[in-house]
N, C-alpha and C positions, 0 to 999 in steps of 0.2 A: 903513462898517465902523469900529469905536472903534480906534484905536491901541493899540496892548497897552502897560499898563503900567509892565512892566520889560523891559530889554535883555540881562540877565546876572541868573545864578543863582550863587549860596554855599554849599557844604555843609559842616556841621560833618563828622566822619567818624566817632568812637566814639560808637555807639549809633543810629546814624544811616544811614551807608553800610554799615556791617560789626557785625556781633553780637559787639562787642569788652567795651564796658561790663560785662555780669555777668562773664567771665573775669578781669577787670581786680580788678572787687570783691570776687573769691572768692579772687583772691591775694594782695591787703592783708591780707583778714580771716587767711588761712590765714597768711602771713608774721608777723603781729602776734599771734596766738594761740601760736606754734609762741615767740616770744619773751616770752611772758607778760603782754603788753599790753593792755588793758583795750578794743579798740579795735570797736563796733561796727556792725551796717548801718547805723543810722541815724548813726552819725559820720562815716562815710564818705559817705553820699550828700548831706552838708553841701556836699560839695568838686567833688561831681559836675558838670564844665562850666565850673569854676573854673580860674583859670591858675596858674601854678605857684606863684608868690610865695603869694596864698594858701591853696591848697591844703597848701604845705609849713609857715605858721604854723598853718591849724585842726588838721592831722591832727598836730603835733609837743604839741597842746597834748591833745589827745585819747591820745596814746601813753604820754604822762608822761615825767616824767625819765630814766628809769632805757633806754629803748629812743631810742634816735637814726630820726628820718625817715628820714636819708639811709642809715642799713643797712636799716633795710624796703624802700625804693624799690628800691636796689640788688639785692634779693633779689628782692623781685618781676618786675624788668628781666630775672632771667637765668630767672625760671619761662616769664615771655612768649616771651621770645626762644627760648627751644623749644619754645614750641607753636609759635610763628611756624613754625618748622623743620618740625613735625611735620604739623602739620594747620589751621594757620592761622583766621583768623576765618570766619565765613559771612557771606555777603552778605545784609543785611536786604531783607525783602520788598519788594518794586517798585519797587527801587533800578534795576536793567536795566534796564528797560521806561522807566522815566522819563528816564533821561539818554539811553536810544534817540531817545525823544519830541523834547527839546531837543537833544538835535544835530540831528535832521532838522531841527528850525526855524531853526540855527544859533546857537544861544544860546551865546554863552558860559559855562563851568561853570568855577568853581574851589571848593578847599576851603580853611577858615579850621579851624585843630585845634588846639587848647592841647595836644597832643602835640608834640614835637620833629618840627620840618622832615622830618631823615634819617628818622625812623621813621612819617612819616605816608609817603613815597615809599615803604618797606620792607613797609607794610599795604596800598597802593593796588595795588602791582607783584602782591604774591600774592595780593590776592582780583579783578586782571584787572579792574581799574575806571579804570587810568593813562588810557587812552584817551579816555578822555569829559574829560576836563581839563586845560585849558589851562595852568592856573598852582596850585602851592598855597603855603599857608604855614603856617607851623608855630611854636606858643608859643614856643621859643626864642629867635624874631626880634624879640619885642618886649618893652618893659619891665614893660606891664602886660596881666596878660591878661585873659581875660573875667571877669567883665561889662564891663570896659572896651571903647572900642572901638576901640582900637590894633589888632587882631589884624583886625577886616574891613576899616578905613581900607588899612591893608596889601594883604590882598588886592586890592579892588576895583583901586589902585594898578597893582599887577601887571596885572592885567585890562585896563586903562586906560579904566574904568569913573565916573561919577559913582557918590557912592553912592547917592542917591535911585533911579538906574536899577536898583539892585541887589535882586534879594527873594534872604533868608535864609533855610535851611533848615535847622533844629536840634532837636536834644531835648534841652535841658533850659531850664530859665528864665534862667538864668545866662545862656547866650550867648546868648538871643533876645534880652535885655535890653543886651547888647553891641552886638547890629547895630542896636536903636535906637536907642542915643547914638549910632550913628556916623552916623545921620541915613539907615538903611536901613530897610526892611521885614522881616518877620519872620514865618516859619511855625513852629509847633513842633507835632512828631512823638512825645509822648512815650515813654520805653524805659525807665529806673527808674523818673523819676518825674513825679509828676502838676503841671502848674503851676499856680498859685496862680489865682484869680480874676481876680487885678490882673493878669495876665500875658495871660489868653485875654481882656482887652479891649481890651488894647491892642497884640495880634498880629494880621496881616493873618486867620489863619485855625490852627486846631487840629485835626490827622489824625490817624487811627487808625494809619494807616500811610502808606507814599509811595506802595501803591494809590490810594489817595486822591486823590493831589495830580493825578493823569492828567485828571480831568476838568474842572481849571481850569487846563490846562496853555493852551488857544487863546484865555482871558480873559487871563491871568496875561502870555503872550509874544505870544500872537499866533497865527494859524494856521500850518499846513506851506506 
């Protein structure tokens, strides 16, 4: 029987584990509209997967002078943080069943999120996914974020993981592009958007969804 590949799995988590990304997009748009800001989808899904540094020069150059990032963000922080309250994100499709799958194998799981630390534990706790994960981290813990690959080198760390043992699991190009420099593998899932050519050939593999990913789960890790 072949040895499985990898020892430990990565997830990004917006757009990924939780149907967070369009809420997220609908409250930039809404927040920058409602201030008069010229700010549109396609400017926003520039930054989608992106870490904070530059996400906050694209979208400040996209807003113009006259609107400040840091009062958009601000505003859209306190739209979030009450749906959080209210009704939280949904757990994207075959997200359960998959991390079911790699626990049974014992796989270790963590997340890499260009969201904040506090708020990736504040998303994992109310959509009841803390369980399957070991360790996570959060863009705020590093200086550069994705595409760089500070933010998996980190995790895997945590993990106490080689990265080569590590497959990535993301949607967007940006971080899949991240856990390659860090010297990992890479699945991308897409949820906004579609990646580029150059991207689906040099990912391990491209899903419709993480139904998908179940039936290279005993190549991928290994059997039960």
């Amino acid at each position: 029987m072949p040895l499985p590949r990898f020892r430990a799995a990565i997830f990004d988590m917006d757009g990924l584990l939780i149907d967070s990304e369009r809420p997220i997009r609908d409250a930039w748009l809404q927040v920058a509209r409602d201030l008069g800001a010229p700010l549109e989808e396609r400017d926003y899904l520039q930054v989608v997967g992106r870490g904070e540094a530059d996400s906050r020069r694209l979208l400040q150059e996209r807003l113009g002078p006259r609107v400040s990032y840091d009062t958009v963000r601000e505003r859209v922080g306190v739209m979030l943080a009450q749906r959080q309250l209210t009704q939280g994100f949904a757990v994207m499709a075959g997200v359960i069943a998959l991390l079911q799958q790699l626990h049974e194998r014992g796989v270790p799981c963590g997340v890499a999120s260009s969201t904040e630390r506090a708020e990736v534990e504040r998303r994992l706790q109310h959509a009841r996914l803390m369980r399957f994960f070991d360790h996570w981290s959060g863009g705020d813990e590093v200086t550069c974020g994705k595409p760089h690959p500070d933010l998996f080198l980190l995790a895997a760390q945590r993990m106490q993981q080689a990265p080569h043992d590590c497959l990535v699991f993301e949607d967007s190009e940006h971080g899949a592009r991240g856990a390659l420099a860090a010297g990992m593998s890479a699945v991308i899932v897409p949820d906004l958007k579609t990646p580029s050519d150059d991207a689906r050939a040099v990912c391990l593999a491209v899903l419709a969804s993480l139904h998908d990913a179940q039936a290279h789960i005993a190549d991928w890790f290994g059997p039960a």
